[in-house]
DOGULUM-136578 format. One record per residue (C-alpha): residue in three letters; residue number from 1; x, y, z. Coordinates in nm, 3 decimals. Last residue first. Layout:
REM residues N
PT code pos       u       v       w
PT  ALA NUM       X       Y       Z
...
END
This chain:
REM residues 418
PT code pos       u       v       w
PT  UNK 418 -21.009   0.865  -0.207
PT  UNK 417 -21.081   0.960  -0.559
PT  UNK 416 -21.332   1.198  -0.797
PT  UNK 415 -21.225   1.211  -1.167
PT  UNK 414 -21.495   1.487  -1.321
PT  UNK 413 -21.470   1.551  -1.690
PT  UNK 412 -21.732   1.799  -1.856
PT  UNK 411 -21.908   1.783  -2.181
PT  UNK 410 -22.021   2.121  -2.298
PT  UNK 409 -21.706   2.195  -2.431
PT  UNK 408 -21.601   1.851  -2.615
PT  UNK 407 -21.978   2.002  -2.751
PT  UNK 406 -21.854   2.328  -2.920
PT  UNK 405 -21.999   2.247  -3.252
PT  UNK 404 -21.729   1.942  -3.302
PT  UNK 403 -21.439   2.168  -3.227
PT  UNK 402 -21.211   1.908  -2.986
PT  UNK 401 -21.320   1.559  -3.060
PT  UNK 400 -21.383   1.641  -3.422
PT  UNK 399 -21.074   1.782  -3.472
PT  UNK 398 -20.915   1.414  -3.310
PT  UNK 397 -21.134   1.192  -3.522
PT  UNK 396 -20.986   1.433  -3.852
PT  UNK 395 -20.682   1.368  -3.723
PT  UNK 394 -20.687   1.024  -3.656
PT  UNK 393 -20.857   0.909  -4.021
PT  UNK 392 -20.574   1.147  -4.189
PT  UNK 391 -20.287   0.918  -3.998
PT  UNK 390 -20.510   0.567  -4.097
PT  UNK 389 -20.492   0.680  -4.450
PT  UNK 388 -20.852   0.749  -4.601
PT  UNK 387 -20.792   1.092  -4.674
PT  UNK 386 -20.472   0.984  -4.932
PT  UNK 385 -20.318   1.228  -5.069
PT  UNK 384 -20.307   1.458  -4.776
PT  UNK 383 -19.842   1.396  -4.711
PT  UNK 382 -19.872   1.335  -4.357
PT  UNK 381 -19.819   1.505  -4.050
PT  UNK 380 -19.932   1.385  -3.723
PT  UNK 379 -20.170   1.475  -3.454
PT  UNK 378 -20.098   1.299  -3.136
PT  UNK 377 -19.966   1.571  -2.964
PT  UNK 376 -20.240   1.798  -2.962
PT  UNK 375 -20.436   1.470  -2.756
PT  UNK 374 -20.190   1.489  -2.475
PT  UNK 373 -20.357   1.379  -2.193
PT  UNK 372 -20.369   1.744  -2.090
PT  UNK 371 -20.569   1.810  -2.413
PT  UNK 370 -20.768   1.552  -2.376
PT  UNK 369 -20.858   1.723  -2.023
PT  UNK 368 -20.932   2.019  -2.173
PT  UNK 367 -21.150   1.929  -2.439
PT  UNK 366 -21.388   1.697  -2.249
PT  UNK 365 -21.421   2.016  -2.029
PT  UNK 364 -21.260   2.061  -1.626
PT  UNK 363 -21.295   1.892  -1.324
PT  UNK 362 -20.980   1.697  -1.185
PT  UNK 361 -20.907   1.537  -0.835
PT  UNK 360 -21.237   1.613  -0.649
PT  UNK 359 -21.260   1.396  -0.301
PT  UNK 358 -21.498   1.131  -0.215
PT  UNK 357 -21.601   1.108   0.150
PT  UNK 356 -21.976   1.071   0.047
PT  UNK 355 -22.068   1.438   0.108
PT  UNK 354 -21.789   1.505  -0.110
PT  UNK 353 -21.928   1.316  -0.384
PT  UNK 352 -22.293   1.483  -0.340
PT  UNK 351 -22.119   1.789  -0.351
PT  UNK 350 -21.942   1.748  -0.649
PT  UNK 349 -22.253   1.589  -0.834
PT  UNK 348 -22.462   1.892  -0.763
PT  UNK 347 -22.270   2.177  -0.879
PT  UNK 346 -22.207   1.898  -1.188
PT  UNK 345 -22.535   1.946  -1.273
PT  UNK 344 -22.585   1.706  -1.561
PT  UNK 343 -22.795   1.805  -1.867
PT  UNK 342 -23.160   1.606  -1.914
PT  UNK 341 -23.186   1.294  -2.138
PT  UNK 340 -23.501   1.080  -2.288
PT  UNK 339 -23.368   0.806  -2.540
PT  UNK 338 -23.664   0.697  -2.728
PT  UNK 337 -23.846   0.430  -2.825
PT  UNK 336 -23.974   0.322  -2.482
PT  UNK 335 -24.278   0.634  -2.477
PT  UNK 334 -24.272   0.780  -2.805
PT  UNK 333 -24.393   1.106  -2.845
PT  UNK 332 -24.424   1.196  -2.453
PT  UNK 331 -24.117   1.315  -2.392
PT  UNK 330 -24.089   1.574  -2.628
PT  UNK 329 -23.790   1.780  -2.648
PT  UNK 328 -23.587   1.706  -2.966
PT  UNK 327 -23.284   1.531  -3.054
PT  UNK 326 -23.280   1.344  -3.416
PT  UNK 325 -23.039   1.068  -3.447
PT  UNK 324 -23.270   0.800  -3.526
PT  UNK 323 -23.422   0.889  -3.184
PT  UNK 322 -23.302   1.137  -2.929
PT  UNK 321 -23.500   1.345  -2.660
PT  UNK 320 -23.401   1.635  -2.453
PT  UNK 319 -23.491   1.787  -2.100
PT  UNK 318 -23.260   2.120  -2.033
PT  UNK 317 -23.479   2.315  -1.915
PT  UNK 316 -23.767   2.537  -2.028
PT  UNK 315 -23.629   2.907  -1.926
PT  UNK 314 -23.294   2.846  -2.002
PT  UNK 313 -23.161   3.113  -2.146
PT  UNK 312 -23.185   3.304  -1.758
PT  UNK 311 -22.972   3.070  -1.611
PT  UNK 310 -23.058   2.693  -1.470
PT  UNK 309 -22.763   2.513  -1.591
PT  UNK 308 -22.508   2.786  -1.585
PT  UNK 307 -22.556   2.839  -1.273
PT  UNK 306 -22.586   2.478  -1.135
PT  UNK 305 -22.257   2.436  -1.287
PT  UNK 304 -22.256   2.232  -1.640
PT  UNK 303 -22.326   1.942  -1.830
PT  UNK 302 -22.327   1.651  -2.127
PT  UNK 301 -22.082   1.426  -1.941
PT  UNK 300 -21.777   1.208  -1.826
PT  UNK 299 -21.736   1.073  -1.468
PT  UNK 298 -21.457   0.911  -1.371
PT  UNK 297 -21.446   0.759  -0.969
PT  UNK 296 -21.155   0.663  -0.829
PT  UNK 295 -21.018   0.378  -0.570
PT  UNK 294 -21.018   0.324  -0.233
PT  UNK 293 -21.333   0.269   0.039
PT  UNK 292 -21.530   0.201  -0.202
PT  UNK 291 -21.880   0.095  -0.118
PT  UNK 290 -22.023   0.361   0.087
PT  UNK 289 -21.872   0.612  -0.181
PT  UNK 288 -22.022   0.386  -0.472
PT  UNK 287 -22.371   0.459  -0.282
PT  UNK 286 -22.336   0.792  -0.261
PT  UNK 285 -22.209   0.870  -0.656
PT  UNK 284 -22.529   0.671  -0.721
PT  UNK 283 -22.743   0.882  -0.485
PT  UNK 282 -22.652   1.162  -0.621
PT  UNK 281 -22.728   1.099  -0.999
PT  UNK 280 -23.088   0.912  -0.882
PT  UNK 279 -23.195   1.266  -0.741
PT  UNK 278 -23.142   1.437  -1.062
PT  UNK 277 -23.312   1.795  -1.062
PT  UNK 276 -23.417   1.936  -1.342
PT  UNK 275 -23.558   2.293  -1.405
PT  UNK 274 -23.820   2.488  -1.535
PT  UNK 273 -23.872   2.849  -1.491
PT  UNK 272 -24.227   3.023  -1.503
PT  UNK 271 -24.119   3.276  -1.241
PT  UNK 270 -23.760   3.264  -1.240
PT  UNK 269 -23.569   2.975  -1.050
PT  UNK 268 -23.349   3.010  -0.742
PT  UNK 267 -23.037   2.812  -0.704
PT  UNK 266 -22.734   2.834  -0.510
PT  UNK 265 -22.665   2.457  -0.487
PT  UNK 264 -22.755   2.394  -0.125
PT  UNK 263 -23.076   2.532  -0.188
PT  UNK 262 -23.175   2.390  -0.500
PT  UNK 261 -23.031   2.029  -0.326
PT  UNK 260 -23.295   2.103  -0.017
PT  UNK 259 -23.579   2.187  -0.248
PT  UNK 258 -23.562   1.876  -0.379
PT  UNK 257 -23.468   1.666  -0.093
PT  UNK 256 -23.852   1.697   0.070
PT  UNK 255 -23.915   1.446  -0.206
PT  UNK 254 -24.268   1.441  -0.369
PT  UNK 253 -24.270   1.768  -0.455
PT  UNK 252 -24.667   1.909  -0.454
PT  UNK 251 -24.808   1.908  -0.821
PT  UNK 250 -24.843   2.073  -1.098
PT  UNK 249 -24.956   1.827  -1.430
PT  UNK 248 -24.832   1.776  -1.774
PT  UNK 247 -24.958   1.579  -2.065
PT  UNK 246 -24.962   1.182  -2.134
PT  UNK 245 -25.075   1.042  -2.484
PT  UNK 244 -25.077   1.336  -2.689
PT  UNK 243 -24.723   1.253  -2.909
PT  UNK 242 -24.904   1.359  -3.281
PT  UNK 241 -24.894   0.990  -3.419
PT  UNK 240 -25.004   0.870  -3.087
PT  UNK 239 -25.334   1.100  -3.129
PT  UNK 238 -25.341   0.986  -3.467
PT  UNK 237 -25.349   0.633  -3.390
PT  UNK 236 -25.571   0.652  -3.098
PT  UNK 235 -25.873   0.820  -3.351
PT  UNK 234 -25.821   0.531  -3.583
PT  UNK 233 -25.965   0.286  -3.281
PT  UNK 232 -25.879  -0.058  -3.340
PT  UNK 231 -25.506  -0.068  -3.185
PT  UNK 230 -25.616  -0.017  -2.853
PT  UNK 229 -25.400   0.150  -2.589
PT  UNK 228 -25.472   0.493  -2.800
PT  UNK 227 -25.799   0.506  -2.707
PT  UNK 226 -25.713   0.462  -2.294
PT  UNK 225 -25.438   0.763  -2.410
PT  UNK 224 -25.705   1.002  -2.600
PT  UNK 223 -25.851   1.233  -2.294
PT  UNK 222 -25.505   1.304  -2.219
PT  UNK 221 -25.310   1.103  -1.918
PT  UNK 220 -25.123   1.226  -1.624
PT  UNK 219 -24.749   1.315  -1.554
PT  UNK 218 -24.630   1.528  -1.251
PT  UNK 217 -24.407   1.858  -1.251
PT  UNK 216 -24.298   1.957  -0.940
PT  UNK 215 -24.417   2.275  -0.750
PT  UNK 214 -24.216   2.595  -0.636
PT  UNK 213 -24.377   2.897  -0.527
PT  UNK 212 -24.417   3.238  -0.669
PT  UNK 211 -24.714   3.239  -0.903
PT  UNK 210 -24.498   2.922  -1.097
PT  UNK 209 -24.143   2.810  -1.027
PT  UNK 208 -24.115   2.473  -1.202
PT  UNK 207 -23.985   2.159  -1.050
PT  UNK 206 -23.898   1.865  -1.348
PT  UNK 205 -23.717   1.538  -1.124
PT  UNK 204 -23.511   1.308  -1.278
PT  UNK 203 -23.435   0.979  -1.413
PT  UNK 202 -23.092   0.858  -1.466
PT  UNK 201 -23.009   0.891  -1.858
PT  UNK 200 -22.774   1.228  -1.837
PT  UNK 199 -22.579   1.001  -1.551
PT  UNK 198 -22.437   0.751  -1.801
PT  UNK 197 -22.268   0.976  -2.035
PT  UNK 196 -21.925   0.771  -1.957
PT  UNK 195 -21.909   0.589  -1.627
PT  UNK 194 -21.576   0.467  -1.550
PT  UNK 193 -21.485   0.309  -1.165
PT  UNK 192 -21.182   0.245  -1.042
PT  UNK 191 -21.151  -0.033  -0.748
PT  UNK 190 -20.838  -0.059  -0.523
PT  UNK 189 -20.889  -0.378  -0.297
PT  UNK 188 -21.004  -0.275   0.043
PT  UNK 187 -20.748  -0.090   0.301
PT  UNK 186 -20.788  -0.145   0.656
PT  UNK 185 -20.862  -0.470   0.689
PT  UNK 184 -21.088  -0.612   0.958
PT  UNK 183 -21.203  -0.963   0.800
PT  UNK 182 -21.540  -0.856   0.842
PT  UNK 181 -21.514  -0.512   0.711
PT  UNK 180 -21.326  -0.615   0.418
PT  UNK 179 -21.593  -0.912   0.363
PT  UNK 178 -21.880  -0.660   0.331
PT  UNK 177 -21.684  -0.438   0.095
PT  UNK 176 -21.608  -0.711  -0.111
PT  UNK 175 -22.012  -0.814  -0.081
PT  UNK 174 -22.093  -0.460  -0.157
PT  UNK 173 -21.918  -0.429  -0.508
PT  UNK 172 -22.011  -0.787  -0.634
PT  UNK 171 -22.381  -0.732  -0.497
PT  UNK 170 -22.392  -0.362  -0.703
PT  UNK 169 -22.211  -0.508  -1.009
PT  UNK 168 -22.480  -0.792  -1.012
PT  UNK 167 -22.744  -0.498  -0.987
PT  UNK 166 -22.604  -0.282  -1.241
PT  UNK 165 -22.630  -0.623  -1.477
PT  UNK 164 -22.279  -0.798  -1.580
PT  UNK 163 -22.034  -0.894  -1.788
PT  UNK 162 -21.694  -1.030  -1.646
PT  UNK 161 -21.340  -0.951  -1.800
PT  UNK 160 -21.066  -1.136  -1.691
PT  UNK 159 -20.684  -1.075  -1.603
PT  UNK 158 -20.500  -1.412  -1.479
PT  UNK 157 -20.465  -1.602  -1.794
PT  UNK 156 -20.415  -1.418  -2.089
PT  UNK 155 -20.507  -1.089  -2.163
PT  UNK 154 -20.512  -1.097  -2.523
PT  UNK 153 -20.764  -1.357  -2.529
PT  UNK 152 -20.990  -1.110  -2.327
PT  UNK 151 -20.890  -0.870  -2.596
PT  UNK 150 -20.989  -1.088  -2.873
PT  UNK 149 -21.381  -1.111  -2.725
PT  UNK 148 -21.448  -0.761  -2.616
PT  UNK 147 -21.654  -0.679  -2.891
PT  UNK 146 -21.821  -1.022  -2.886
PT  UNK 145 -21.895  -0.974  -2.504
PT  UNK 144 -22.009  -0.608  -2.569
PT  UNK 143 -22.247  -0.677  -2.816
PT  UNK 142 -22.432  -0.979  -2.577
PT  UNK 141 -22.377  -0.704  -2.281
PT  UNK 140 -22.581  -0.461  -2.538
PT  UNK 139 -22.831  -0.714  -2.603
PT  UNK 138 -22.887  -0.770  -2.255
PT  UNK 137 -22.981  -0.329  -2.214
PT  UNK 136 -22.887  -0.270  -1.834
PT  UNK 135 -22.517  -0.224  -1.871
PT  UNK 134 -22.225  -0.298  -1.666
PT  UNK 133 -21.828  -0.450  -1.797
PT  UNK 132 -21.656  -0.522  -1.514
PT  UNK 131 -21.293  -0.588  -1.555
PT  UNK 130 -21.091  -0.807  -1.272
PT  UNK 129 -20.700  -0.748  -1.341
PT  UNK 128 -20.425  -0.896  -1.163
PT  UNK 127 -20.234  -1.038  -1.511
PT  UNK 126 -20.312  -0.662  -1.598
PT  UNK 125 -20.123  -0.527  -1.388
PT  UNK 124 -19.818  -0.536  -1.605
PT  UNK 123 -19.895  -0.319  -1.793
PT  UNK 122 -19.785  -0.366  -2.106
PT  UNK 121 -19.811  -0.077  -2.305
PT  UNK 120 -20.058  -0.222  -2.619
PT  UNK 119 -20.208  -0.406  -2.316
PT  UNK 118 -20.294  -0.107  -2.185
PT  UNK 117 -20.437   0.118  -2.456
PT  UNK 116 -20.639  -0.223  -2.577
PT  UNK 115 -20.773  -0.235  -2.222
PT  UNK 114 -20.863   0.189  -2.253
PT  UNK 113 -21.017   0.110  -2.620
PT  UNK 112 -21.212  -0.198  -2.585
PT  UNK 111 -21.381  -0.069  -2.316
PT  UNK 110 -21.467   0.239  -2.500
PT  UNK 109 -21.642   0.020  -2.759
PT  UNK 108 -21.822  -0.233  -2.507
PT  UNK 107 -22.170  -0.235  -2.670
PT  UNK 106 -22.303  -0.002  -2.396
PT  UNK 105 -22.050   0.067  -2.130
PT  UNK 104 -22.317   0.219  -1.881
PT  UNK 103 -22.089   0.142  -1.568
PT  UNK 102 -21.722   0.073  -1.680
PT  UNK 101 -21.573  -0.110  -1.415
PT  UNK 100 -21.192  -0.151  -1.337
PT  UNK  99 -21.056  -0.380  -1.043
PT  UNK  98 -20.718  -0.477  -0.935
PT  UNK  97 -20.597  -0.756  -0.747
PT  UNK  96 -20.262  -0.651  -0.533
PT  UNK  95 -19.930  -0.907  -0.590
PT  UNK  94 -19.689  -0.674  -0.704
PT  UNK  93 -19.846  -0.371  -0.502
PT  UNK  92 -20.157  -0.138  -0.666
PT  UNK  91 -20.191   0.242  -0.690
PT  UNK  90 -20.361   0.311  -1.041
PT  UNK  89 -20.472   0.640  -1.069
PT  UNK  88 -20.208   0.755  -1.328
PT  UNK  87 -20.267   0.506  -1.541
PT  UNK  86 -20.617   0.620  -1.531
PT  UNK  85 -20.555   0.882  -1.685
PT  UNK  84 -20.355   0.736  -1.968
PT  UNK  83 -20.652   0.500  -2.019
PT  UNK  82 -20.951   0.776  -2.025
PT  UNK  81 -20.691   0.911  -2.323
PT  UNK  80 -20.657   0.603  -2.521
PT  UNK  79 -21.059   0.539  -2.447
PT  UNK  78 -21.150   0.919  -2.626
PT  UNK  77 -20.889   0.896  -2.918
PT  UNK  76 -20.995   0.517  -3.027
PT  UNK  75 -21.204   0.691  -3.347
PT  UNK  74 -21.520   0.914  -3.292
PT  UNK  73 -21.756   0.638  -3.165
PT  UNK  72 -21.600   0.649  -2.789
PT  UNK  71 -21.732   1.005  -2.790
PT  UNK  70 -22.057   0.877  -2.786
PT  UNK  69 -22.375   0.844  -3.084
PT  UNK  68 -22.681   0.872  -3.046
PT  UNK  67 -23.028   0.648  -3.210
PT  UNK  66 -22.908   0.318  -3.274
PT  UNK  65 -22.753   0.174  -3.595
PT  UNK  64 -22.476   0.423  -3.636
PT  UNK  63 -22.377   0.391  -3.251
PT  UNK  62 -22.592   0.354  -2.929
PT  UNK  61 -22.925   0.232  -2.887
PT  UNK  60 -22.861  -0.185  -2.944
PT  UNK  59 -23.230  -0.330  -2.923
PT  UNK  58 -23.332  -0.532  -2.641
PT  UNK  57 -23.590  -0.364  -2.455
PT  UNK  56 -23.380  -0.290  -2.172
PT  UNK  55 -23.261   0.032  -2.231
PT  UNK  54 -23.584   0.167  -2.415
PT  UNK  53 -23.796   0.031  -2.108
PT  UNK  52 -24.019  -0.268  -2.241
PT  UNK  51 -23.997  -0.528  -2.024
PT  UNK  50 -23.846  -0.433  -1.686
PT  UNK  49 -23.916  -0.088  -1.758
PT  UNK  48 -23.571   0.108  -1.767
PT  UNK  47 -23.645   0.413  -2.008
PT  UNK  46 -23.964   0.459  -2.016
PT  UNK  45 -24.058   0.363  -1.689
PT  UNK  44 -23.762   0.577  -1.522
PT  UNK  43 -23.904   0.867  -1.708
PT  UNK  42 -24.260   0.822  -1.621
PT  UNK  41 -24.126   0.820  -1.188
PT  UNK  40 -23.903   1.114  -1.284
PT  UNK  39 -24.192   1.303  -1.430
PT  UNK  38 -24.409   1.236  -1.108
PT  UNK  37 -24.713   1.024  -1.096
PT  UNK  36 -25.072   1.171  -1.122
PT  UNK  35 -25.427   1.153  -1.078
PT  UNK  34 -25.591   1.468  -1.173
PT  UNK  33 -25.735   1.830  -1.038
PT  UNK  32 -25.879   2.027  -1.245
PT  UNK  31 -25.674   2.408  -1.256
PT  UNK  30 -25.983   2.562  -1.455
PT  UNK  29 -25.886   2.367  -1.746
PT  UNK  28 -25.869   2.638  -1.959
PT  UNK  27 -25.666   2.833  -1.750
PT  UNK  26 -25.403   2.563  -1.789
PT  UNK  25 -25.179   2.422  -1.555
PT  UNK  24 -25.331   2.084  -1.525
PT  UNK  23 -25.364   1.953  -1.185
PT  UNK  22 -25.217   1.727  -0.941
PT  UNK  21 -25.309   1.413  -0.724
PT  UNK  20 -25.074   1.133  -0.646
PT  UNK  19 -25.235   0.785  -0.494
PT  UNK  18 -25.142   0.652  -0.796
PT  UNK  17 -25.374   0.356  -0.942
PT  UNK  16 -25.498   0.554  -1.282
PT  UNK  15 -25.146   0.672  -1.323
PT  UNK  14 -25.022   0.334  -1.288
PT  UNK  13 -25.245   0.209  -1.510
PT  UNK  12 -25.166   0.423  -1.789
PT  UNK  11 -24.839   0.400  -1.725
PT  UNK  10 -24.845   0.000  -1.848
PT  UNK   9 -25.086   0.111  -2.122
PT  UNK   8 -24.836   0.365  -2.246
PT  UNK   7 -24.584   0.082  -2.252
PT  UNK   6 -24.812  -0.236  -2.395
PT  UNK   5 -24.862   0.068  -2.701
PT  UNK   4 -24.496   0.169  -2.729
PT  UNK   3 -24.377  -0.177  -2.765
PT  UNK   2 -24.627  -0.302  -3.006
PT  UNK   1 -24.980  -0.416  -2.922
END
């Protein structure tokens, strides 16, 4: 079986084990009840199973040969700029470690970028410098090492860069914090974290509001998914070939927080609305708040307000899919072979930072906040006859960053501190 076959068996299963009952919210089905497991529990399989989860599978998802691209892909503009801000962040003595993390950094490019940025300026910091490079996906970290290769010689002695699972980050993160407390000191090592379009890939929740109350959508199987785990039967191929492994069920929310977050976040869905609620996004920003006890927090991402997020336009969502550069909404095509993504609620992130004794120091678009790092000013003049000259190259990259079809818009930059 190939990866997508050993993966919809591996749901299979579960489904078939859950203790989770739902039904199918058709008329035709005369509202049958099923076994079931929630959205955000499929979604979390597909993306981050141990062996074949489509960020851990082992092939590199991000850039030309992958199947999205990032704003660290258009040019060095995005990383110089994440670099001058956090300039500004840094609060560190003569003889103070420091520590910078990007969590989610792929094959390193952005990295590269904001350490180039500094050691192009000297800072001298750097000699004190512990950078964390995190990603799930091993072939990724493998990328990112090579990427990041020259700069580490760069740095010197002193300043190192470390690779690393979320989990090892996690351990590294709460054992300092463990020995702060024990040794009694008031103020912990300053630690900056960078997470750029991580939290549009943590699993989430689906709720839709249907004949007036508000149920989660659950996962179960079609009548063709046990044929489709073998690769004999013609009949499974075209049913995979046509996405109808796993359909939709209704079912009772499986966290009592759900309805809490809708609440505290002002919103009430239409009849028929769907909606996404990211559970996993809150607790992360939590859990670096128990760990931190100084330092910032940079979060860049596809997303808006709660409002925005779940107005009248969006009746269905905002759940997408990527592969081969191609973005689409069905999860269920191509379970582990493709990204699966839903918009970030920034309502939600803001108030799950202050919660954790994190407080807001910028919010505003991708756009804007280049623009306040002085992206307008980097534009140069040169004489256009030659559009491969690295000053055309940098305009064009920084045009791109700002009008590309509105999306420097769409994505939002939060900086959180304390």
């Amino acid at each position: 079986m190939n990866q997508k076959e050993r993966l919809t068996a591996s749901i299979h299963r579960e489904i078939e084990q859950s203790e989770c009952y739902g039904w199918i919210p058709s008329p035709a089905e005369d509202d049958r009840e099923v076994r079931c497991i929630t959205f955000r529990d499929y979604m979390d399989r597909c993306l981050y199973d141990e062996t074949d989860g489509y960020y851990k599978s082992g092939h590199v998802r991000v850039g030309k040969d992958g199947d999205f691209y990032t704003s660290s892909q258009v040019g060095s503009l995005m990383g110089e700029k994440l670099a001058s801000c956090i300039d500004q962040l840094i609060n560190v003595d003569e003889e103070e470690r420091l520590t910078i993390v990007e969590w989610g950094a792929g094959t390193g490019a952005l990295s590269r970028q904001m350490l180039t940025a500094w050691l192009d300026a000297s800072r001298p910091w750097l000699s004190r410098l512990q950078y964390i490079v995190v990603d799930s996906n091993p072939v990724h970290l493998n990328e990112a090492r090579s990427c990041l290769e020259p700069v580490q010689e760069r740095m010197g002695e002193g300043g190192f860069i470390a690779f690393m699972t979320p989990d090892e980050a996690r351990s590294v993160l709460q054992g300092r914090r463990e020995r702060a407390v024990h040794q009694e000191r008031d103020v912990q090592q300053q630690t900056i974290i960078v997470a750029n379009e991580l939290l549009d890939a943590f699993p989430v929740h689906r709720v839709q509001q249907k004949n007036g109350q508000l149920w989660e959508l659950g996962v179960t199987t079609t009548d063709s998914t046990e044929l489709a785990t073998s690769t004999a039967n013609a009949t499974a191929s075209a049913a995979a070939e046509k996405g109808e492994l796993f359909k939709y069920v209704c079912m009772p929310l499986s966290d009592e927080r759900i309805l809490s977050v809708l609440e505290r976040d002002g919103i009430r869905l239409m009849e028929g609305q769907i909606a996404e609620v990211n559970l996993a996004a809150e607790d992360w920003i939590a859990e670096l708040g128990e760990m931190i006890s100084r330092g910032a927090l940079l979060l860049v991402d596809y997303g808006h307000e709660a409002a925005e997020l779940t107005a009248p336009h969006r009746m269905h969502g905002t759940l997408l899919c990527y592969k081969d550069h191609v973005a689409y909404d069905r999860p269920f095509l191509a379970p582990g072979e493709q990204d699966i993504t839903a918009h970030v609620n920034f309502t939600a992130c803001k108030a799950a930072a202050g919660a954790a004794g994190w407080n807001v120091h910028y919010y505003d678009t991708q756009k804007q906040f280049l623009i306040d790092h002085g992206l307008l000013q980097d534009l140069v003049a040169h004489d256009g006859m030659n559009p491969f000259s690295e000053a055309a190259r940098r305009n064009r990259a920084i045009r791109q960053l700002l009008l590309s079809d509105g999306m420097s818009e769409a994505f939002k930059v939060l900086v959180l501190h304390k």
